[in-house]
VEXFI-596401 format. One record per atom (N, C-alpha, C, CB): residue in one letter; z, y, x. Coordinates in steps of 0.05 Angstrom, whole numbers, plus 5000, padded with zeros to 4 digits. Atoms other than C-alpha are relative to their C-alpha. Glycine has a CB too. Example, Ala and Ser with C-alpha at 12.3 -4.5 7.8 and 13.67 -1.06 7.14 Angstrom:
<pts>
a500049765018;a515649105246;a500050245018;a502550014980;s499949764984;s514349795273;s501450224985;s497150095009;
</pts>
This chain:
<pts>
x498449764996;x166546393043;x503049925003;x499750204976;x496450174992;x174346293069;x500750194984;x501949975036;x498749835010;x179146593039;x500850245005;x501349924996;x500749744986;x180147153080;x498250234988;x498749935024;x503449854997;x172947373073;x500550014958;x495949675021;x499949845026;x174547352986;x502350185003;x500349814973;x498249795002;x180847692990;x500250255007;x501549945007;x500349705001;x178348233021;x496850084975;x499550125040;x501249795029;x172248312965;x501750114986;x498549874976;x498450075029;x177848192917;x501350315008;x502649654996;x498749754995;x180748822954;x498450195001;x501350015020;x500949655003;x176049282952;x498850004980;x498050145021;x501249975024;x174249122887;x502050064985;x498549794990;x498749935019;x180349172857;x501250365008;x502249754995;x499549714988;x182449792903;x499050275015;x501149965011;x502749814993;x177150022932;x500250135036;x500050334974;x500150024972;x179649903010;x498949725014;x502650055009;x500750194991;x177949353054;x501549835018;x498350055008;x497950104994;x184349243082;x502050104999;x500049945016;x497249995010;x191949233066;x501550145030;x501449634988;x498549804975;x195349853119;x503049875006;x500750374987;x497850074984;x201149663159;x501650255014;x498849815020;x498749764981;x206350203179;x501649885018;x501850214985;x497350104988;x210149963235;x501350165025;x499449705009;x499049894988;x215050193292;x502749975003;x499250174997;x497249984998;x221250273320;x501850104987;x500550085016;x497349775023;x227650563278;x499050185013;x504150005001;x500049704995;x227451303269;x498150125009;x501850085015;x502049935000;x220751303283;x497950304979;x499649764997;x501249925023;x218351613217;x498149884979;x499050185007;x501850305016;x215850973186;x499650164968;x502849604997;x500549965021;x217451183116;x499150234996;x501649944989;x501249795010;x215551843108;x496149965013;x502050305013;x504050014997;x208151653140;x498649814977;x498749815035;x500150105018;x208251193097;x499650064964;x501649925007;x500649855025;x209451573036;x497850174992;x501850134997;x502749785000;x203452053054;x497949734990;x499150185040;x501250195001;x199551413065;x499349824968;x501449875020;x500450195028;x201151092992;x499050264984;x503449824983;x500049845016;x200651782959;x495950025015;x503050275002;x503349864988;x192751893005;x499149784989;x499050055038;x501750224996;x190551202986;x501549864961;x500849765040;x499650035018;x193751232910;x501749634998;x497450104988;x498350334989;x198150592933;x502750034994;x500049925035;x496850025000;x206050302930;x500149935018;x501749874983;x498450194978;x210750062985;x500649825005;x501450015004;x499050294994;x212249423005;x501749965035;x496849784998;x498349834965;x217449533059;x500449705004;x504150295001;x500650214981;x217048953118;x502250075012;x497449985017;x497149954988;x224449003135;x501749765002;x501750204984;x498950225010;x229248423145;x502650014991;x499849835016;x497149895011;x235848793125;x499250194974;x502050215026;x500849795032;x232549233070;x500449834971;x496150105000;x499550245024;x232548543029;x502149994990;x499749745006;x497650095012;x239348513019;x501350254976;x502049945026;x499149815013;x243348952962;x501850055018;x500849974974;x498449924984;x248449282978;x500350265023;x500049795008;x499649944971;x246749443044;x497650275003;x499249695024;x502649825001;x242750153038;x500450185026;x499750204970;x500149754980;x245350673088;x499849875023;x502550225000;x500350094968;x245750253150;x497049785010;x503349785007;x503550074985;x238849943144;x497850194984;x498849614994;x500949824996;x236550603128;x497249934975;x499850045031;x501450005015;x232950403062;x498550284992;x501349884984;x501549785009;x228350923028;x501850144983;x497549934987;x498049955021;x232651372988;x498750064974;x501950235007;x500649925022;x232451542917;x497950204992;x501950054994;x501849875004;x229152082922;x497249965010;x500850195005;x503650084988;x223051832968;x499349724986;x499549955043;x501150095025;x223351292911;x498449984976;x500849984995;x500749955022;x221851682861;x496950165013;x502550174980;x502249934990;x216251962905;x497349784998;x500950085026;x502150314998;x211851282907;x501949784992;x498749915037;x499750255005;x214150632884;x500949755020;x497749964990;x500450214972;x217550112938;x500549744991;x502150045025;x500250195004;x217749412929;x501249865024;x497849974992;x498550134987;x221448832971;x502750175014;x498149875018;x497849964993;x228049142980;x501149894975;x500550275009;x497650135008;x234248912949;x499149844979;x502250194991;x501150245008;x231248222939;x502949754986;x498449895030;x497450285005;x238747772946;x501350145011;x500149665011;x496549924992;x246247832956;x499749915034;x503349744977;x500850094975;x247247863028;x501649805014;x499750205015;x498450244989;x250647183034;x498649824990;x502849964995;x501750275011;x243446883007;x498849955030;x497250064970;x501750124966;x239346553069;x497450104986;x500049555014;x502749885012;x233146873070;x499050035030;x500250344978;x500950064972;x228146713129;x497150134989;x500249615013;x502549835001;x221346953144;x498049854977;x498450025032;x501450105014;x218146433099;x501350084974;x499649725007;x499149785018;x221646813044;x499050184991;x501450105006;x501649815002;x219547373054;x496349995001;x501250145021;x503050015012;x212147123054;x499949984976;x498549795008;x500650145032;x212946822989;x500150194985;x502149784987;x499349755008;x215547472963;x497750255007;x502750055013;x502149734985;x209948003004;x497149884982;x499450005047;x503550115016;x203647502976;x500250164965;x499849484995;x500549985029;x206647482909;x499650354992;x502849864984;x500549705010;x207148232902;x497550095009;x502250215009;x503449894994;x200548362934;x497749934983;x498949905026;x501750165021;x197147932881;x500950154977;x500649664998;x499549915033;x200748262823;x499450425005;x504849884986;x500549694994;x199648972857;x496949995001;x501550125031;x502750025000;x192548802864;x498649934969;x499349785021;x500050115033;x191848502795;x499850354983;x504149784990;x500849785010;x192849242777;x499350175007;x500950074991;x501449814984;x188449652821;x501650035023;x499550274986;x498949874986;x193449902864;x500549865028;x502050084985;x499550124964;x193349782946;x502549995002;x499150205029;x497450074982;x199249542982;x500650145022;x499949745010;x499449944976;x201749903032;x502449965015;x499650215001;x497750004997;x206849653072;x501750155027;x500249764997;x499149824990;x211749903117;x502749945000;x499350214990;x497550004990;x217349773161;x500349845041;x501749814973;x499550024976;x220249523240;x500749755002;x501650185010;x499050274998;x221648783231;x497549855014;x501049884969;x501650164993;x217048473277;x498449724996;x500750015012;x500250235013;x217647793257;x498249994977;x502349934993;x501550005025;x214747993191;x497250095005;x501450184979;x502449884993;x208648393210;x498349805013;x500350235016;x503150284993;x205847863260;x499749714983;x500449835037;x500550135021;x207147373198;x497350024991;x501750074982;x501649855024;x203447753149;x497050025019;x501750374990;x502149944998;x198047973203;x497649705001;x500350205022;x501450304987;x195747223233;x501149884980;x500849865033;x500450145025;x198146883168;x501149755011;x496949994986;x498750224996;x203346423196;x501349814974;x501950095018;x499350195015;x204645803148;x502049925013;x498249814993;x497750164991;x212045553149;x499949764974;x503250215003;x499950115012;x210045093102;x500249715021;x498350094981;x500250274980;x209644533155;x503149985014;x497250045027;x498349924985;x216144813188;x502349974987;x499550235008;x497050015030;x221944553138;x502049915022;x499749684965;x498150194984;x228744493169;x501449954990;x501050045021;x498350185011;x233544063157;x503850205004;x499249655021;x497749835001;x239744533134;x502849975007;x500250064980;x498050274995;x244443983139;x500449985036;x498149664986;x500649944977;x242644053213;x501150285009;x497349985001;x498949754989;x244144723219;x503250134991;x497850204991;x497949935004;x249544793191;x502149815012;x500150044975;x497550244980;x252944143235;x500450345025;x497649545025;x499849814988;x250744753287;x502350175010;x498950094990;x498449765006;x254145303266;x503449924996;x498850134971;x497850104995;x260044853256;x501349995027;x499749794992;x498650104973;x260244653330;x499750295008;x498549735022;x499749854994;x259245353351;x503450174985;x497450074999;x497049935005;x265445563309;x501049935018;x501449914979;x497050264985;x269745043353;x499149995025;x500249594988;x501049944967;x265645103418;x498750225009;x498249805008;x501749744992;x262245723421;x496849875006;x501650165034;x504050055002;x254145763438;x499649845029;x497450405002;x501050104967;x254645483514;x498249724995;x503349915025;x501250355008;x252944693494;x498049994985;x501949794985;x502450075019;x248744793441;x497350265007;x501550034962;x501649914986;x244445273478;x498549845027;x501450205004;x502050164974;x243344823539;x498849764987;x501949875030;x501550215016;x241444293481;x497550085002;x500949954972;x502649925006;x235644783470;x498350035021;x500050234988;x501049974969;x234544863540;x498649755006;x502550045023;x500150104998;x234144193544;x496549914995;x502149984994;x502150105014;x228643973491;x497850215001;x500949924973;x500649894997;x226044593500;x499250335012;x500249924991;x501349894988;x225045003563;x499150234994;x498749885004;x501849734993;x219545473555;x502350194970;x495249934993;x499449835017;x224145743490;x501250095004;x500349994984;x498249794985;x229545993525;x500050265010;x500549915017;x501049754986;x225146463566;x500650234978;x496849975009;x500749785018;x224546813493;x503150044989;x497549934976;x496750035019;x232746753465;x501150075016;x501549724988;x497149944983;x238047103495;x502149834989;x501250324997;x497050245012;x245146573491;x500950234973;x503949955033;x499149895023;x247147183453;x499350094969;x500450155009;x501449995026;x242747153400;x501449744986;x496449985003;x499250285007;x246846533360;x498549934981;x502549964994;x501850055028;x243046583290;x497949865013;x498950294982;x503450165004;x235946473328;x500749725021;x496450255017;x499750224980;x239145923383;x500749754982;x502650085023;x499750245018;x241745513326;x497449964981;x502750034981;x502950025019;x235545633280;x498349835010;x498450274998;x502350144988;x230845463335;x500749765011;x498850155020;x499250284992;x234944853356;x500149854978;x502449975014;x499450185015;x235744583283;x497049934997;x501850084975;x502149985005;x227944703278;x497949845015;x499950215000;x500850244975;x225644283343;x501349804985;x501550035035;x499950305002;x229543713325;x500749954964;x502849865025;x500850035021;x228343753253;x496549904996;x500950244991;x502450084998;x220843673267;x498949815023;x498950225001;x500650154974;x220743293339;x498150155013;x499049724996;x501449894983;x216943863362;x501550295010;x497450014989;x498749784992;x217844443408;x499050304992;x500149985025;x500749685017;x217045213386;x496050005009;x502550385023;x502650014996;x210145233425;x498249764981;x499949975029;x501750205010;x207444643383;x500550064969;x500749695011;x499349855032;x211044923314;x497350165000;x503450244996;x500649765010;x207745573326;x495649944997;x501750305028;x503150044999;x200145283342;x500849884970;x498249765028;x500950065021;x200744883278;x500150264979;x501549744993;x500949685012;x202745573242;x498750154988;x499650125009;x503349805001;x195745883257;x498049904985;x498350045028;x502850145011;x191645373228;x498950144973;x500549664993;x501349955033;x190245663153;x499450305014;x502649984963;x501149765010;x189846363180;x500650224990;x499049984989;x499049725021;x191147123153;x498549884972;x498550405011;x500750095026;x190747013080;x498850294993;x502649884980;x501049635008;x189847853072;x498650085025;x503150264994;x500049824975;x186848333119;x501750255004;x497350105004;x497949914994;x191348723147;x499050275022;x501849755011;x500949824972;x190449443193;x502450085013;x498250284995;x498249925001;x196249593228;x500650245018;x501349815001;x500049654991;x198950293249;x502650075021;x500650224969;x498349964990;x204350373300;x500750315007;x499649855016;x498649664998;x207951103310;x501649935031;x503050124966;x498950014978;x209051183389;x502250365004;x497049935024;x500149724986;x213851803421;x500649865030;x502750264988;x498250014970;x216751933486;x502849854993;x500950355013;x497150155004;x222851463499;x502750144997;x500649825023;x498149755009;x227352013508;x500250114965;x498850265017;x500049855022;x225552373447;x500349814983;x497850174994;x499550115017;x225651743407;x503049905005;x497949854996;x497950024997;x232651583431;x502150174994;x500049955016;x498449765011;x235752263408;x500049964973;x499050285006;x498950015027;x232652103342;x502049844985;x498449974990;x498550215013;x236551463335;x502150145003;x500149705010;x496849874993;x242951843357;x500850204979;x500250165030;x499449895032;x241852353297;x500249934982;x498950124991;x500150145020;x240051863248;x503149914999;x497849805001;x497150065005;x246651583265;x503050164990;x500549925023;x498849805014;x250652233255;x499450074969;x499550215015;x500249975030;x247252243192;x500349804978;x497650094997;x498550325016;x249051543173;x502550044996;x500149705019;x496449905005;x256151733182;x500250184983;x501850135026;x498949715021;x255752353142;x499449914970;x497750345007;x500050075013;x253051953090;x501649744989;x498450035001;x498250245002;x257851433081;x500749725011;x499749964985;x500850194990;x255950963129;x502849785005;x498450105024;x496950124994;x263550733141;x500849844979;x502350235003;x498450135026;x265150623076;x498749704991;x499750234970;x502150125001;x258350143074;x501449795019;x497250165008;x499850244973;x261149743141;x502349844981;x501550155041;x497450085009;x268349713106;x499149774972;x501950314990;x500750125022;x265349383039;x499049665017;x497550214983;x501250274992;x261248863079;x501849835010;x497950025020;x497350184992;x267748713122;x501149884976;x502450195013;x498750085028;x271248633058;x500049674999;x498250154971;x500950195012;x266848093038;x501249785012;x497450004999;x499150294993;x269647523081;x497849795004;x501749904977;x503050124992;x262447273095;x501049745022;x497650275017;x501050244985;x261446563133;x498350195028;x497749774976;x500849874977;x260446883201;x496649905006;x502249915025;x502250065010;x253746513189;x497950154987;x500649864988;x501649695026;x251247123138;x498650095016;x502050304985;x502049904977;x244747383179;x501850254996;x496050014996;x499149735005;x248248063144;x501750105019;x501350034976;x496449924992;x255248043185;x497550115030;x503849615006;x499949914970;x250548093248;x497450345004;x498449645022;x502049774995;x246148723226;x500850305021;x499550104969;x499349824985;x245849303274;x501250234976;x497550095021;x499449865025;x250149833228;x502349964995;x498649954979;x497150045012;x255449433205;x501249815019;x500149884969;x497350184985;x258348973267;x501350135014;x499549785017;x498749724974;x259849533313;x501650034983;x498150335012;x497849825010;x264949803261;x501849744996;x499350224970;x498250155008;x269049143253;x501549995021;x499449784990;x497850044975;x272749133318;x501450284989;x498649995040;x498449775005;x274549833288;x502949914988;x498350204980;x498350195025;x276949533224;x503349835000;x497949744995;x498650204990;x280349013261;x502750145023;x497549805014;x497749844984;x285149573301;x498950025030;x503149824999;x501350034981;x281549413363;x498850205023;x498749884989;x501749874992;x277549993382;x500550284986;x497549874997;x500049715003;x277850753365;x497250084985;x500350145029;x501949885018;x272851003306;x496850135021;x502250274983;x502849884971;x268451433370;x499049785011;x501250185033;x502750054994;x266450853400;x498349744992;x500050025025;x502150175021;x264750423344;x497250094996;x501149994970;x502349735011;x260151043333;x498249925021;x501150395002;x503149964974;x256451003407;x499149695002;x501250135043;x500450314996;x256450203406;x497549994986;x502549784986;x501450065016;x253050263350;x496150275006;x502350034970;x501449814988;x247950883375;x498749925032;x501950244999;x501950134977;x246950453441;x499049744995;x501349975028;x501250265012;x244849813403;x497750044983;x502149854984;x502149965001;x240550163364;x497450185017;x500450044983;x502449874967;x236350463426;x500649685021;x502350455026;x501050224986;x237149823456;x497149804979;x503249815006;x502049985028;x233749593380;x496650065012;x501450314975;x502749844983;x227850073392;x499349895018;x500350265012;x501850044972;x226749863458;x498849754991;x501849975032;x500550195009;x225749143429;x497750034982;x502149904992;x502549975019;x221449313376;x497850045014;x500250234981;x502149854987;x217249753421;x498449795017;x501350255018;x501050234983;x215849163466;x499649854990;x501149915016;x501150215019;x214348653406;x497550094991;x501849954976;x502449925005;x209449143380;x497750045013;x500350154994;x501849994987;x205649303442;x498849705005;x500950155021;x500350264990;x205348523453;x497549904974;x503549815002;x501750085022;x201148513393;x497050125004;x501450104973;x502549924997;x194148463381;x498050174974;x498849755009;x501049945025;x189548953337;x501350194986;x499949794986;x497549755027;x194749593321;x498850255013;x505150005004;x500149684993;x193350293324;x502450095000;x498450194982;x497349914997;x197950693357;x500150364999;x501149865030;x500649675008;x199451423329;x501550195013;x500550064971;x498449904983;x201951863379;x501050294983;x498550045030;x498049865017;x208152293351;x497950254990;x503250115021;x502249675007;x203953033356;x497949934985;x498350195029;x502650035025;x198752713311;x500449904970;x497949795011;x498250085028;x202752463256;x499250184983;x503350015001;x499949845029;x201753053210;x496750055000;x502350334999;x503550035007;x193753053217;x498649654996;x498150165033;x501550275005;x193452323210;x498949914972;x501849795009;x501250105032;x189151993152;x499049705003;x496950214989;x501450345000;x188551243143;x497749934977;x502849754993;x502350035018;x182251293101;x497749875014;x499250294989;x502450014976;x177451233166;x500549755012;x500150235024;x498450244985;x181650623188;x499449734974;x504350115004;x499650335035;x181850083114;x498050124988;x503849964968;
</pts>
């Protein structure tokens, strides 16, 4: 029997499903509130799959669960570390197992729930970065030469050794151009040969996962409200704090959608309005990204908006 094949007895014996639900989707979707139905129908907690939810601090602009839909169900993996700790996807595994083992340990299913792509096709195909160690020392020479030269050179490095990865990295992505360049020549291999070794062990859980589709329009208005309602909740004061900090331009945090749009404000630069739309067309550019990571995936149900309030994941895990 593999492991797989016990972990799910182990799951429906201790919970009495047969696999661990997956909410996922674009911002402003309605991730968490399906979610909350979902833990409350299936007597479950949260385990939110976010990669800005980890950090303290940082609640209104990555749109954590609030207090009150806290006290509604139970969430788990948010405000893990200060957001000037390094925290990569093999992190966050180490962190999602362990709580699934101690949430299982006491009856209760896992349900998780959130839009970080990266994490979900982790969790679903059971990618091991245990083989995948990079050399920090490496990355951080990087990030050095990009201070002093910008991303041009050390982008065509990646180009170089590695081609087909480019196709997937915009130059303007710097975090994943230096990542994925300290990570090639930390191992002598290229992303396509990382990611096959990866697969070998396998999903460790089973996993069902649930995607929430609308119309692009209609989901692009919601991000544009959410944002008015980020502002009304303090969202400014949230950017201003992070500025504060003086972070190593390095901090995955400095580059979250939320809080970089408002520093050219900060900085005298730009006019308060259109820190506001920068930030309202980055996250609908966001969305669109997500939306196209998720469809690229294999094995998700997708819940079209008008069915949301008759849905039941009982028939599904």
């Amino acid at each position: 029997m593999t492991d797989l094949e016990q972990n799910r007895e182990r799951l429906i014996e201790k919970a009495g499903f047969s696999s661990i639900p997956v909410i996922c989707g674009p911002t402003a979707s309605g991730k968490t509130g399906l979610s909350i139905r979902v833990a409350k129908e299936t007597s479950g907690q949260i385990c939110c799959c976010d990669s800005m939810q980890i950090y303290t601090h940082l609640s209104i602009g990555t749109a954590k669960p609030t207090e009150e839909e806290q006290a509604e169900v139970p969430h788990h993996l948010i405000d893990l570390v200060e957001p000037d700790v390094p925290f990569h996807v093999a992190s966050y595994l180490d962190a999602a197992y362990a709580k699934i083992e101690e949430l299982l340990s006491q009856g209760v299913l896992p349900v998780f729930c959130g839009g970080t792509g990266q994490y979900v096709s982790a969790l679903q195909k059971g990618i091991s970065f245990v083989a995948a160690p990079v050399d920090h020392d490496l990355e951080e020479k990087y990030w050095e030469e990009f201070r002093r030269n910008g991303i041009t050179q050390i982008y065509e490095k990646l180009k170089a050794i590695d081609p087909a990865a480019i196709e997937k990295i915009h130059p303007n992505n710097t975090k994943r151009v230096i990542h994925t360049l300290a990570l090639c020549e930390s191992l002598g291999k290229t992303t396509e040969e990382i990611h096959r070794s990866s697969l070998e062990t396998g999903p460790r859980f089973p996993f069902t996962l649930f995607c929430i589709s609308w119309p692009r329009e209609e989901l692009y208005q919601r991000v544009n409200l959410r944002v008015d309602q980020m502002m009304e909740d303090g969202l400014l004061d949230e950017a201003k704090w992070l500025y504060d900090q003086h972070y190593e331009t390095s901090v995955t945090a400095l580059q979250a959608i939320g809080y970089k749009e408002f520093f050219p404000y900060f900085e005298g630069k730009c006019e308060l309005s259109e820190s506001v739309e920068f930030l309202k067309q980055h996250t609908r550019n966001y969305a669109k990204r997500q939306l196209t990571w998720f469809r690229h995936m294999d094995d998700i149900h997708w819940i079209p908006f008008d069915m949301l309030k008759d849905f039941t994941v009982k028939s599904f895990i």
